[in-house]
C-alpha positions as CSV (number, residue, x, y, z in Angstrom):
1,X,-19.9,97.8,-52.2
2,X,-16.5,95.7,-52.9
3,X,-14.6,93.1,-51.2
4,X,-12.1,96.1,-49.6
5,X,-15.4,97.4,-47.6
6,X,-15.8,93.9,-46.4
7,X,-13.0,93.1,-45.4
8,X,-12.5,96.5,-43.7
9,X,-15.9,96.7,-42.2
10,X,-14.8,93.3,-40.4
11,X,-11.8,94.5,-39.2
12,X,-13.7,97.0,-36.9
13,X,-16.0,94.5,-35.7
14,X,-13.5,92.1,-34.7
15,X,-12.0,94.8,-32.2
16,X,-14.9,94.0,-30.6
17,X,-13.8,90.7,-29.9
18,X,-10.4,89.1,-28.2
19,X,-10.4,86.0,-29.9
20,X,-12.0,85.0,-33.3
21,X,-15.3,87.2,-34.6
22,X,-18.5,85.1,-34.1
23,X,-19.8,83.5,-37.1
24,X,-23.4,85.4,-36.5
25,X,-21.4,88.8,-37.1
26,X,-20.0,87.6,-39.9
27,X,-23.1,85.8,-41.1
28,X,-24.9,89.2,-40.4
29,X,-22.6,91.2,-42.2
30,X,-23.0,89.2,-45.5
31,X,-26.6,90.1,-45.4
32,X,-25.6,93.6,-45.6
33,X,-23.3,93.1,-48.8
34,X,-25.7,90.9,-50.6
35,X,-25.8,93.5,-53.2
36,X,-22.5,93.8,-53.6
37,X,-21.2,92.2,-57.4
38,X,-21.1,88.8,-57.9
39,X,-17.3,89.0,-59.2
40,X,-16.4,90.8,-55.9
41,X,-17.9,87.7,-53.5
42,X,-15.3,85.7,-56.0
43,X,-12.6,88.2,-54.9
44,X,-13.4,87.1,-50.9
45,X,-13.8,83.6,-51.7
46,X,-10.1,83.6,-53.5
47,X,-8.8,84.6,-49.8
48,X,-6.2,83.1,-47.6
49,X,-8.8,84.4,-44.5
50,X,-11.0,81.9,-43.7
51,X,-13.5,84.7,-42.6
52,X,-13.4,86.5,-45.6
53,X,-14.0,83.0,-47.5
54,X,-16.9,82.5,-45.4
55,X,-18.3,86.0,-46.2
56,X,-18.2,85.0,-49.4
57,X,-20.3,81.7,-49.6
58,X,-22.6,83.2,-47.2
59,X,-23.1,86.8,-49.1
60,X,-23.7,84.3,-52.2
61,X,-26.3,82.2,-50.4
62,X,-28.4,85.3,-49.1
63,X,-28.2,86.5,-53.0
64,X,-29.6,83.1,-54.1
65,X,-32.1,83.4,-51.1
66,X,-33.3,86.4,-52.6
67,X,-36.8,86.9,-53.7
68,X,-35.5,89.9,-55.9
69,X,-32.7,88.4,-57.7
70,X,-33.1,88.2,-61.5
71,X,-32.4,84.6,-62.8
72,X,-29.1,85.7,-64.7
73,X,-27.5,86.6,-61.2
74,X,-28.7,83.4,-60.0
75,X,-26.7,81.9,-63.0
76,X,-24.0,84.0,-61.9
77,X,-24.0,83.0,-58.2
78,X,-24.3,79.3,-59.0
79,X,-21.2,79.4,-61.6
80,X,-19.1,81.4,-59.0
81,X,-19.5,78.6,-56.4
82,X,-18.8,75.7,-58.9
83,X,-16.0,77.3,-60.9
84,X,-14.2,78.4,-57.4
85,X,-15.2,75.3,-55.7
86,X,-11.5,74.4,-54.7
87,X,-11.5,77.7,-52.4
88,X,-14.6,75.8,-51.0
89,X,-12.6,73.7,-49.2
90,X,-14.2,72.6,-45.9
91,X,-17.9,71.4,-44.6
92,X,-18.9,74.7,-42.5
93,X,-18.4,76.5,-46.1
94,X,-20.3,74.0,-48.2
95,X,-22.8,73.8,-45.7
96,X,-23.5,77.5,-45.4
97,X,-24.1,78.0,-49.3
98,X,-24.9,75.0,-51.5
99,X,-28.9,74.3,-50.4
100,X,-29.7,77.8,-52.1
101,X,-26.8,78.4,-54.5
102,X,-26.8,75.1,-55.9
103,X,-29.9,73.2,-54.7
104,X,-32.0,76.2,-55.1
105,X,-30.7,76.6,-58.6
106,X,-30.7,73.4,-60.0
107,X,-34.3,72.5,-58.3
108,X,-35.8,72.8,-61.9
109,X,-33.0,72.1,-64.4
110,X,-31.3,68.6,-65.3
111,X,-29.2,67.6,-62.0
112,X,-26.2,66.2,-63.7
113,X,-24.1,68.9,-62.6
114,X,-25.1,67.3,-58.7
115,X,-24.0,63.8,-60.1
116,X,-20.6,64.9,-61.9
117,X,-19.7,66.6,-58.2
118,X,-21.1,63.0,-56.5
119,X,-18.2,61.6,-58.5
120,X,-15.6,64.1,-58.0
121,X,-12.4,63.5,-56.6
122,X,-12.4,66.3,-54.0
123,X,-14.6,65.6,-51.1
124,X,-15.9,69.1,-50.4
125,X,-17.4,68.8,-54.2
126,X,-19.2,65.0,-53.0
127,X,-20.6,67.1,-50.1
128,X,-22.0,69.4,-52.3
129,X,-23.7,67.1,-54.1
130,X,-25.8,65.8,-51.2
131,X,-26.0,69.0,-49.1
132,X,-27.6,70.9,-52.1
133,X,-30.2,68.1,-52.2
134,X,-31.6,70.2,-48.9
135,X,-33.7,72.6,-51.0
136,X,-35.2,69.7,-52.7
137,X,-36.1,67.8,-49.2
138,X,-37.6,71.5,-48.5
139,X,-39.8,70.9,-51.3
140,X,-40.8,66.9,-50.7
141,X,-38.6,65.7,-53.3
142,X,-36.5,63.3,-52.1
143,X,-35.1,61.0,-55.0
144,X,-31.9,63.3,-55.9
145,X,-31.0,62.6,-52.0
146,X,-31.2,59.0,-52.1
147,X,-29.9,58.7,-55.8
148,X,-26.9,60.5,-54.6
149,X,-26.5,58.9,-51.4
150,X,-26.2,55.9,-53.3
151,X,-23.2,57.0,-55.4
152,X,-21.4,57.9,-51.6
153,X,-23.0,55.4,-49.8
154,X,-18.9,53.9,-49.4
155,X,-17.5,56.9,-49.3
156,X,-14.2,57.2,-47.4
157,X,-14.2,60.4,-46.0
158,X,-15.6,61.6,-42.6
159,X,-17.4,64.9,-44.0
160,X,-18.8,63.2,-46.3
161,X,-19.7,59.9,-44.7
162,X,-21.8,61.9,-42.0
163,X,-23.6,64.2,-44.6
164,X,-24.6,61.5,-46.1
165,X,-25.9,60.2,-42.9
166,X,-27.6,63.4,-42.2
167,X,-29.1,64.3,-45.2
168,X,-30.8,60.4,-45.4
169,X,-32.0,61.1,-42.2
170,X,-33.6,64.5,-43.3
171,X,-35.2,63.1,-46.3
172,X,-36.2,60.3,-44.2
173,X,-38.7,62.9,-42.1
174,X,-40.2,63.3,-45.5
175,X,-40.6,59.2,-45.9
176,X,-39.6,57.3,-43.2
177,X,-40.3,53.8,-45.4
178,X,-38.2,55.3,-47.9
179,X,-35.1,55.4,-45.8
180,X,-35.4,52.3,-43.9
181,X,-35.8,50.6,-47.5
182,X,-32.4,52.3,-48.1
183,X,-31.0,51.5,-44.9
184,X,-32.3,47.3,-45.7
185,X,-30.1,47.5,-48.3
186,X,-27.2,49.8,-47.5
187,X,-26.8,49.7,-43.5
188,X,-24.5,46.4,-44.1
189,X,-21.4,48.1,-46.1
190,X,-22.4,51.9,-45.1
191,X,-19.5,53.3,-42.9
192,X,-20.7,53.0,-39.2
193,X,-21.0,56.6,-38.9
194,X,-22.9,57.2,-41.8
195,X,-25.7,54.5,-40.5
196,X,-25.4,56.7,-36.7
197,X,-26.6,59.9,-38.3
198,X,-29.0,58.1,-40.3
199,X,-30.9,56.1,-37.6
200,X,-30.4,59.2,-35.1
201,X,-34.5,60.1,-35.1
202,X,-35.6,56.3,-34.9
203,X,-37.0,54.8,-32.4
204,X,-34.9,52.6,-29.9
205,X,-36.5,49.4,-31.1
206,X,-35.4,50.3,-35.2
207,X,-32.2,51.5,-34.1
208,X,-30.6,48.8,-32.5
209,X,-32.0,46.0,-35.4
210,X,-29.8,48.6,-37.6
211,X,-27.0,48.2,-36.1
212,X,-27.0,44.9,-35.7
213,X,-27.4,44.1,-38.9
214,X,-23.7,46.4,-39.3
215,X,-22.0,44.3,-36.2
216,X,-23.3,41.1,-37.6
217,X,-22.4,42.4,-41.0
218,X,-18.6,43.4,-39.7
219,X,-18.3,39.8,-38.1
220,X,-19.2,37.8,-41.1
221,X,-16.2,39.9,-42.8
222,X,-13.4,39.2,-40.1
């Protein structure tokens, strides 16, 4: 199996289609080349197609899902994803691969590596870092989530601010006091979107004595 057959073996599927191949294909697909060499996903994820790249992170995350995979290929996985992270360039690709690739990975190791990319300057790399807090959620830890989402907690940009928002809200299914404890002392300065996504499972009473505390919040500041 190499990146060529891939890429060829998508061709004919997308004569199937007029317009753009569904995602499920291409998701499906991956499955079928998870044993295909690590350095070869690499290859895919180094393309211009954004189809390709998405093959790539996806036939990495069904490697790192994996039952059978030998922890040296999980090494391998998880340093291909890092070390290319700049072709990782938008939320639908982080989002596909970094609960298993990197969460899964780092669940029982030191999480600095999650922290560093917190702090990074590329925003797909502070995505990262709370996304791959998913597996841990998973496994009812939720610490690394709100740790992290403390770092980004200002952050100012969009994908970020609503992961952030999101994955808060996940943990928060784990520990509901936990999050509103967060929120009591981050809903103020949080961006407003990030506090939406957070508060989206609460109830209406909770909700709107959220947000108020924001609009009273963003009056005081005017």
């Amino acid at each position: 199996m190499t990146a060529k057959e891939f890429i060829e073996t998508l061709k004919i599927i997308g004569q199937d289609y007029s317009g753009e191949i569904p995602k499920r294909e291409i998701f499906s697909l991956a499955k079928e080349y998870q044993q295909i060499p690590v350095f070869e996903a690499t290859k895919l994820l180094k393309d211009k197609n954004d189809d390709h790249r998405l093959g790539a992170v996806s036939i990495l995350d069904w490697k790192a899902r994996n039952k059978k995979t030998s922890t040296e290929e999980r090494k391998s996985i998880y340093r291909a994803y890092i070390e290319n992270h700049k072709w990782i360039d938008n939320w639908g690709l982080v989002d596909r691969s970094a609960p298993y690739v990197v969460g899964g990975y780092l669940h029982d190791k030191d999480k600095k590596p999650l922290y560093d990319l917190a702090r990074s300057e590329n925003p797909m790399e502070r995505r990262t870092a709370i996304v791959s807090t998913y597996y841990f959620i998973r496994k009812n830890e939720i610490e690394d989530t709100f740790k992290i989402a403390e770092i980004l907690v200002n952050d100012n940009n969009e994908y970020v601010q609503k992961a952030v928002g999101s994955w808060i809200r996940e943990a928060g299914k784990r520990n509901e006091e936990k999050l509103k404890k967060f929120l009591d002392k981050y809903a103020t300065e949080m961006p407003r979107i990030t506090l939406r996504y957070a508060i989206e499972k609460f109830d209406k009473e909770s909700k709107e004595y959220y947000l108020n505390l924001k609009k009273q919040a963003e009056k005081a500041s005017r």
